[in-house]
N, C-alpha and C positions, 0 to 999 in steps of 0.2 A: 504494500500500500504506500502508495507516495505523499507528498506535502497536501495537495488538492485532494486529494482522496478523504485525508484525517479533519481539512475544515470540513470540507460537504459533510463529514460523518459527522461533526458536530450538532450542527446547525438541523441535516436532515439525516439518519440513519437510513431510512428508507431509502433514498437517493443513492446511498454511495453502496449501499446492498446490492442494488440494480447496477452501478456501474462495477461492481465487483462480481458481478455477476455474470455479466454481456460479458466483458473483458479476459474472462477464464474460456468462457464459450468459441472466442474468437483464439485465445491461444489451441483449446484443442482442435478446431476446424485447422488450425496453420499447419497441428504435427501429422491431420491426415492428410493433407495435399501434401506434404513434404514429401519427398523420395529418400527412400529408406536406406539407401545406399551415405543419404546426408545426414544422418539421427546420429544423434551424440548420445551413448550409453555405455551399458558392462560389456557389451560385445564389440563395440569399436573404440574401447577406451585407448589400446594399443595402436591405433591405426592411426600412424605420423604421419601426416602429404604437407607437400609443399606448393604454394604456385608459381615458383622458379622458371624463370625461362628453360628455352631449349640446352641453351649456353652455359649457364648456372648451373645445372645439372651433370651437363657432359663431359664437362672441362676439366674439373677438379678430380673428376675420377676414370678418364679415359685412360692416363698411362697407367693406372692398376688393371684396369680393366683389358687393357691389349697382352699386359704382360701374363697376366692370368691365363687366359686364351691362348697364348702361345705355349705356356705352361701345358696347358693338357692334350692341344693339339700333339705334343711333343709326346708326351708318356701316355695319353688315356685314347684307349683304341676306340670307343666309340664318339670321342669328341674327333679325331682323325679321319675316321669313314666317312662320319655325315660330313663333316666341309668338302672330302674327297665327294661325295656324294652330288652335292649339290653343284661344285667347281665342272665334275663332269655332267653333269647333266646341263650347264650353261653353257657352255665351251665344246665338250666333247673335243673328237681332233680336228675341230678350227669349226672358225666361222666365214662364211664365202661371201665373200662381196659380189652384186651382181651388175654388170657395166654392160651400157647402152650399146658399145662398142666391145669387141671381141679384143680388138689390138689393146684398148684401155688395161681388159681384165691380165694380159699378156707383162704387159710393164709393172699392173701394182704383182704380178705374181712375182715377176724378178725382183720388185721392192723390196718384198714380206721376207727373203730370203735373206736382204741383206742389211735389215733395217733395227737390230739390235744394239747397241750401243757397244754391249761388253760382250760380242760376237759370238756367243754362245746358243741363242734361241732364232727361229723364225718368227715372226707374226704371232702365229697362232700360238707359240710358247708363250710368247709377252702376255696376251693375251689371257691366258691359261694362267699364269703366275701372276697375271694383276687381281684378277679372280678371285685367286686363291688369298693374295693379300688382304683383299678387302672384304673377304667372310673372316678370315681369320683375324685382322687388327681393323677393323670397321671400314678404313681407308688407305688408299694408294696413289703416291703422286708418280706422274709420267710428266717427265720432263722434255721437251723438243732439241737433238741434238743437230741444228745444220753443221752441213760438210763444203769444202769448198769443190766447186766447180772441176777444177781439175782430180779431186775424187773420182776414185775409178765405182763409182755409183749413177745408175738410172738417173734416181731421183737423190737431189743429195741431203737427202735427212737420217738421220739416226733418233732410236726413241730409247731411253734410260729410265729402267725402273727404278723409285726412291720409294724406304721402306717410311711409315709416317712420321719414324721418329727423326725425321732430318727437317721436319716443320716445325720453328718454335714455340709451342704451346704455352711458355712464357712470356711471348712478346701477346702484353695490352696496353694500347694507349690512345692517345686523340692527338689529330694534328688543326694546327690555326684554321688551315686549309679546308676544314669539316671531315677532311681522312680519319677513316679510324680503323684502329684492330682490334682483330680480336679471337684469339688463340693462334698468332702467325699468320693469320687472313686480314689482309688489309681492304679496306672496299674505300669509296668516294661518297661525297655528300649524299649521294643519292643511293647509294646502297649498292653497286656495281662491283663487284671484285674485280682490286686492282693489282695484285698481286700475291707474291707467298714470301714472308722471313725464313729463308735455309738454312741447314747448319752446311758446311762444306765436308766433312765427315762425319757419319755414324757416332752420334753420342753416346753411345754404349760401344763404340769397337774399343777391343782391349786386344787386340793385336798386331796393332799399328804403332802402339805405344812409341816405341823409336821416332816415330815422327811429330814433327810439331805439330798440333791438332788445335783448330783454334774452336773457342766457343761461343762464340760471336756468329750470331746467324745477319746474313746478307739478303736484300729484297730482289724478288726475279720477278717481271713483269706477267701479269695473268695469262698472256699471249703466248706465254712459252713452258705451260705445264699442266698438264690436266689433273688437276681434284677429283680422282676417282671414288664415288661413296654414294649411300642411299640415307636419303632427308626422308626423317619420319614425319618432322615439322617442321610448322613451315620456316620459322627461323632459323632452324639447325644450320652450325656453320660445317663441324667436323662430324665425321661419322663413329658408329657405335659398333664393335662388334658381333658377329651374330651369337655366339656363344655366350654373349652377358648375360641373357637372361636364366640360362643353365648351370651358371660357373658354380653357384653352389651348393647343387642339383649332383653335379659331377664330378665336384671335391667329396661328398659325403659318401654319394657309391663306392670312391676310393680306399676310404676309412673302412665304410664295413665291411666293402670284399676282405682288407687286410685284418681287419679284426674279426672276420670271423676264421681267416686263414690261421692268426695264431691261435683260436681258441684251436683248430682242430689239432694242431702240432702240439699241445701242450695236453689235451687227452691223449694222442697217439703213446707221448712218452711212459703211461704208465698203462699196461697189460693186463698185467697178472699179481693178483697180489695170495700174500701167503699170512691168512689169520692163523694166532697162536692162541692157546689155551686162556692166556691172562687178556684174553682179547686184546690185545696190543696190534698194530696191524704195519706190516712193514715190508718194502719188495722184496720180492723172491730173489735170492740169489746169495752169492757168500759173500764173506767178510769181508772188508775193505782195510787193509792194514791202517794205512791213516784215519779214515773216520771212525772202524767199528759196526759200519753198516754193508749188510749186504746187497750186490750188483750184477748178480747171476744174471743172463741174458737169456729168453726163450727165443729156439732155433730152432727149424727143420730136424726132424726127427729125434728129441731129445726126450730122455728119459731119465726121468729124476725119480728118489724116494725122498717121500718127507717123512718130517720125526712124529711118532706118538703125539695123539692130538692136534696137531697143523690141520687144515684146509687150504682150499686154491679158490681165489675168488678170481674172475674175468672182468676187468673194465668195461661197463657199459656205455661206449660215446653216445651224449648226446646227440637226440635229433631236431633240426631247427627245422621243419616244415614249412614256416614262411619265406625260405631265405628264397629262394626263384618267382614267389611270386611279389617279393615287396621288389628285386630286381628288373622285375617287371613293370610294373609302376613308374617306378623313377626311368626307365629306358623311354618310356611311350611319352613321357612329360618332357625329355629331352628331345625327342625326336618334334613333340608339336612346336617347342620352343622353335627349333632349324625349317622347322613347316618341311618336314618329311614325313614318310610312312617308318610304323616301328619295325617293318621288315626291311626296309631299306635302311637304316639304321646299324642293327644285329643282322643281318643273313636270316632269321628264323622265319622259314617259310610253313612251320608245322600247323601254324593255326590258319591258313588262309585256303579260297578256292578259288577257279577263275573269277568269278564275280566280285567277291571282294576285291580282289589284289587289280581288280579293273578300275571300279571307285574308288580307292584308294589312288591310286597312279593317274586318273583323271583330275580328280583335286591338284595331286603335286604336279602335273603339266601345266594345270592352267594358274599356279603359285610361278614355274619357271616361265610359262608367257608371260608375263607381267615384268618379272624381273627382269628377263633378257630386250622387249622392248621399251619399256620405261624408265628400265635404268642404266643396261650395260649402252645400247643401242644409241641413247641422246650422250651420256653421259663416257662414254668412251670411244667408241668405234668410230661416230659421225666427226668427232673432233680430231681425231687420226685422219680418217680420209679426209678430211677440208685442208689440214694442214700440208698431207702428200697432196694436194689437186694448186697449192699453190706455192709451194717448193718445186715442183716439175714445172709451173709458167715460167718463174727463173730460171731452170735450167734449158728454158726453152722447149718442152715437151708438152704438147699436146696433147690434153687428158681432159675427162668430165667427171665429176663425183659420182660414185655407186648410186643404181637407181632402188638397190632395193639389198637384202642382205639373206641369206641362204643358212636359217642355223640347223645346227647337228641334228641329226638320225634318234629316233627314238624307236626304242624295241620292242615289242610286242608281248607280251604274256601268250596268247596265240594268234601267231599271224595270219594263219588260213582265215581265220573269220574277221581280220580285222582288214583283210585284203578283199575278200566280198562285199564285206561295209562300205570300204572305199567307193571299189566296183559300184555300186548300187548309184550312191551319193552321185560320184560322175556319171552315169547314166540319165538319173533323174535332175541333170541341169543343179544339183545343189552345192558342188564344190568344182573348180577348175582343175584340169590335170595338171598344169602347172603348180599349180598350190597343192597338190597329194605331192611330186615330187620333190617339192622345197620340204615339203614335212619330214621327207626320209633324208635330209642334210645333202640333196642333186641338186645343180642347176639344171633347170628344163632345157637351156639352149645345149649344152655338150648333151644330155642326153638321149634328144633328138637325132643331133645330128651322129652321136655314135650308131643308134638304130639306124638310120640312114645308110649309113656306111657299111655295119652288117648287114642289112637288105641289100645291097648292091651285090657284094659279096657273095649273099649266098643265092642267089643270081645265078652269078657266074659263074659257080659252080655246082649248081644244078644239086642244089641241096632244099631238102626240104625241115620248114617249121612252120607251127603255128603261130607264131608270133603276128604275122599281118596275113589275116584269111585270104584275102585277096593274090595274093603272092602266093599262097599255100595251095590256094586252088588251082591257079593257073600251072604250077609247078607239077602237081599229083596228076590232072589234065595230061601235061607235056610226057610225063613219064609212063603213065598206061599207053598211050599211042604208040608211043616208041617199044 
């Protein structure tokens, strides 16, 4: 009751009864509309949130978070497979750019060949290992290496992968000029990224050590390195690894597998035990000059007498009944965290049949479409070829940007019926042939013109298939006559 409440109840009791009254009525009407996810109680008394930016959140706790991640990538097999998991499933072996012009696709192929910085990968490696950077430490910078002209290069660029720790996540600041940073990203008054703070070596290499290593990070203009990473929000500057929200998911699997490993080492150690008369109970076996205790071992085919009175008792190891299915648990929690299936995960095919393992593998195809056009496709690829289409005008080469881009082959659970399916779809006008053969990681154009080339072919040599009826008919025709 407040100050207005205590005169009115003076003066009128009735009055402030009613407005004490309404007033409880109107609070409990608020806590039914409220959403329950908002009620403050014994059940969300634990529940801390903040309304932190994107930034404020991500910043503070990225390099634990990358390093974690790299952690079990490194030792924990199932945080390994699903990154491998998903790296192939977006990549697979390569991604095919698809050009208006034949001779185009000809020179980026000599490119991709020789377009590594540290000469070690084609294309589709870079590719493949930027991928894998960016599930595994959230982001990956690809930095633009031109070559001079008299380089014995097509096109003269080179591309240098940089792991994220060579971006200052300590440089934040404001310039006169409305510039600001922030986490090593700098942008302009109007919010444009204008560049990135580097370190010039590896701030964790410790085996360089002999060399003078500076720690002073230098600014490279936004035009000469691509920010590889997936924005959850929409302010996010830096990315998040996929593994964050599992890390401690798949630190604690690691704990129990190992504790329950020693527990079983540590019943293994005792067998067989030998009760005495004074019930005193102690292991089988003889004396031990130093202690006084005995340390007999039970062997293949041994035959002992015990003394008057003794018995043999047997160790009964415990049995843990839940331990494969709480494993279980924690594996399917990890798996939805990576947006995979729990068979693609573990291997364990034992609970699935074609139907499941079909919805299942639908969902995560249309989890990697998204990914691969959304994010890999604006966010990396298109920035590569714009950069090769105008490095080659300088060198004077004649090229156009990819019209369209060709990703990897996916496998079938059973392909005979998923090849009828196809079949069906192209017949009834509801899919192009061309778009069935991009789906199996083909360009339609060599495709064609391979079958072309074998129809001529076997032509020529008066072979017969069914490949094109027509051809088939006329052929089988020519050889009954003959």
């Amino acid at each position: 009751m407040n100050v207005l409440d205590k005169v009115i109840g003076m003066f009128s009791p009735k009055a402030a009864f009613e407005r004490g009254r309404y007033r409880m009525g109107m609070e409990q009407l608020q806590e039914i509309r409220a959403y329950e996810g908002a009620k403050k109680g014994r059940r969300t008394a634990g529940w801390h949130v903040t309304g932190a930016s994107a930034n404020s959140e991500i910043n503070p706790a990225l390099p634990t978070l990358r390093n974690r991640s790299r952690d079990l990538k490194r030792n924990n097999p199932y945080a390994r497979r699903g990154i491998h998991v998903l790296v192939r499933s977006m990549v697979g072996s390569g991604v095919k750019p698809k050009f208006e012009e034949k001779a185009h696709g000809q020179i980026f192929k000599q490119w991709s060949k020789q377009c590594d910085a540290d000469g070690l990968n084609d294309l589709d490696g870079l590719i493949s290992l930027a991928e894998e950077a960016r599930r595994t430490d959230g982001e990956v910078l690809i930095r633009f290496r031109p070559r001079r002209l008299s380089d014995d290069m097509v096109v003269p660029l080179k591309l240098q992968l940089l792991e994220a720790d060579f971006l200052d996540s300590s440089k934040n600041e404001s310039y006169a000029n409305g510039s600001y940073v922030i986490a090593g990203v700098q942008f302009n008054a109007i919010g444009e990224r204008e560049g990135y703070w580097l370190f010039r070596e590896h701030p964790g290499e410790t085996s360089i050590a002999f060399r003078r290593m500076s720690l002073e990070s230098y600014f490279v203009p936004a035009s000469e390195v691509i920010h590889y990473f997936k924005r959850e929000r929409p302010s996010q500057v830096r990315g998040v690894p996929d593994l964050a929200v599992a890390l401690i998911r798949l630190r604690d699997l690691d704990d129990y597998e190992d504790a329950e490993l020693v527990r079983k080492k540590l019943e293994s150690c005792f067998s067989v035990f030998i009760t005495q008369p004074q019930g005193t109970v102690s292991p089988l076996g003889a004396t031990d000059p130093g202690t006084g205790r005995k340390v007999d071992k039970v062997g293949p085919g041994l035959v002992t007498r015990l003394n008057m009175g003794e018995g043999v008792e047997f160790a009964q190891p415990s049995q843990n009944n839940g331990y494969g299915e709480y494993i279980k648990i924690i594996l399917r929690a990890v798996a939805a965290s990576l947006g995979i299936t729990y068979e693609d995960l573990t291997g364990d095919l034992s609970g699935v049949n074609y139907s499941s393992l079909k919805a299942g593998r639908n969902q995560f195809n249309r989890m990697i479409d998204a990914d691969q056009w959304l994010t890999m496709v604006p966010g990396l690829l298109v920035p590569i070829m714009n950069r090769w289409v105008a490095m080659a005008s300088i060198a004077n080469v004649k090229v156009r940007p990819a019209v369209d881009w060709t990703m990897p082959k996916r496998d079938s659970a059973d392909p005979l019926k998923d090849v009828l399916a196809e079949k069906e779809e192209i017949r009834g006008a509801m899919r192009s042939l061309s778009e069935s053969i991009r789906s199996r990681g083909h360009d339609p154009e060599e495709v064609w013109a391979e079958l072309a080339e074998d129809q001529t072919r076997l032509q020529k040599l008066k072979l017969v298939s069914d490949s094109n009826a027509a051809v088939t008919e006329g052929l089988l025709d020519y050889a009954l006559k003959s």
